[in-house]
VMD Tcl script that draws the C-alpha trace (Angstrom):
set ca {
  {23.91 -30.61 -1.13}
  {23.17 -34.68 -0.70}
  {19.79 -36.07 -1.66}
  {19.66 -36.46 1.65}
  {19.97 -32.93 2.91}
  {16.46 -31.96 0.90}
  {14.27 -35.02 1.42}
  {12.36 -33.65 4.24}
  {12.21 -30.14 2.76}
  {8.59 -29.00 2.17}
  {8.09 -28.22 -1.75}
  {5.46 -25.11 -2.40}
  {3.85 -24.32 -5.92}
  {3.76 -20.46 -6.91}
  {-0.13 -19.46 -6.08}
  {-0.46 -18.60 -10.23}
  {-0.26 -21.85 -10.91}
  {-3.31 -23.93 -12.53}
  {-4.71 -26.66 -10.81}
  {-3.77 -29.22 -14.28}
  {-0.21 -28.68 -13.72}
  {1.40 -27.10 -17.21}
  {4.96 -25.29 -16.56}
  {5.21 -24.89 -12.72}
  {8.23 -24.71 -10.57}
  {8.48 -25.24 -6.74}
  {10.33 -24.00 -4.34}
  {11.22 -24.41 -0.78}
  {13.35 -23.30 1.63}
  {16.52 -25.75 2.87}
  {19.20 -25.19 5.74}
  {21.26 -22.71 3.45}
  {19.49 -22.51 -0.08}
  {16.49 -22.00 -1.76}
  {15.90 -24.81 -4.12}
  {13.90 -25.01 -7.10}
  {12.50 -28.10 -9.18}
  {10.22 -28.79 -12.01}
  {6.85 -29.87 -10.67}
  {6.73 -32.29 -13.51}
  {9.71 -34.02 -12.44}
  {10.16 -34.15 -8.36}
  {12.97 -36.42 -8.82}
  {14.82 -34.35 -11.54}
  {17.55 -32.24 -10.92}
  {17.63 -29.00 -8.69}
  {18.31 -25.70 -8.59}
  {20.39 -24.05 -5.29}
  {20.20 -20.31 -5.22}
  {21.59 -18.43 -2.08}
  {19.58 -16.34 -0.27}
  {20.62 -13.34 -1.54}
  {20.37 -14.55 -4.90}
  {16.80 -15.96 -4.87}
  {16.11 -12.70 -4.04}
  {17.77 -10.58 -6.55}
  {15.69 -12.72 -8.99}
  {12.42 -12.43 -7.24}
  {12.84 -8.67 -6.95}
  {13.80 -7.83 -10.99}
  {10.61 -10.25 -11.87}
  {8.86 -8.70 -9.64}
  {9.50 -5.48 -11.59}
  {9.26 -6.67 -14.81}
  {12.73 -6.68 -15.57}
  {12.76 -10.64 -16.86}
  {10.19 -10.17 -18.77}
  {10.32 -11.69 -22.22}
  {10.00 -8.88 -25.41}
  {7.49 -10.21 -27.88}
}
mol new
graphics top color blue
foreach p $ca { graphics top sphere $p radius 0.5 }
foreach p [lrange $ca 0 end-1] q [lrange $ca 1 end] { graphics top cylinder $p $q radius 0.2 }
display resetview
């Protein structure tokens, strides 16, 4: 996917995250991926999931199942 392909894409932060920024992620939806970048760094590199793969992730964290032990 070009630079081009995601620069009118509309970046969303997760609702848990603090106003003072910290470790946050966006996301947002593009023509066939769901891309992910470090809110830190908008210019950094990006993550592509598909679809179906984005959600397989959201569901196990969902359920605890990428949780770290401690």
């Amino acid at each position: 996917m070009s630079k081009s392909d995601v620069s009118n894409i509309r970046w969303r932060k997760s609702s848990h995250s603090g106003p003072h920024g910290g470790e946050c992620v966006e996301v947002a939806d593009a023509a066939s991926a769901i891309m992910v970048r470090d809110s830190k760094d908008p210019d950094g590199p990006r993550l592509a999931f598909t679809p179906t793969a984005w959600q397989t992730f959201a569901n196990n964290a969902k359920a605890g199942r990428l949780d770290a032990e401690g």
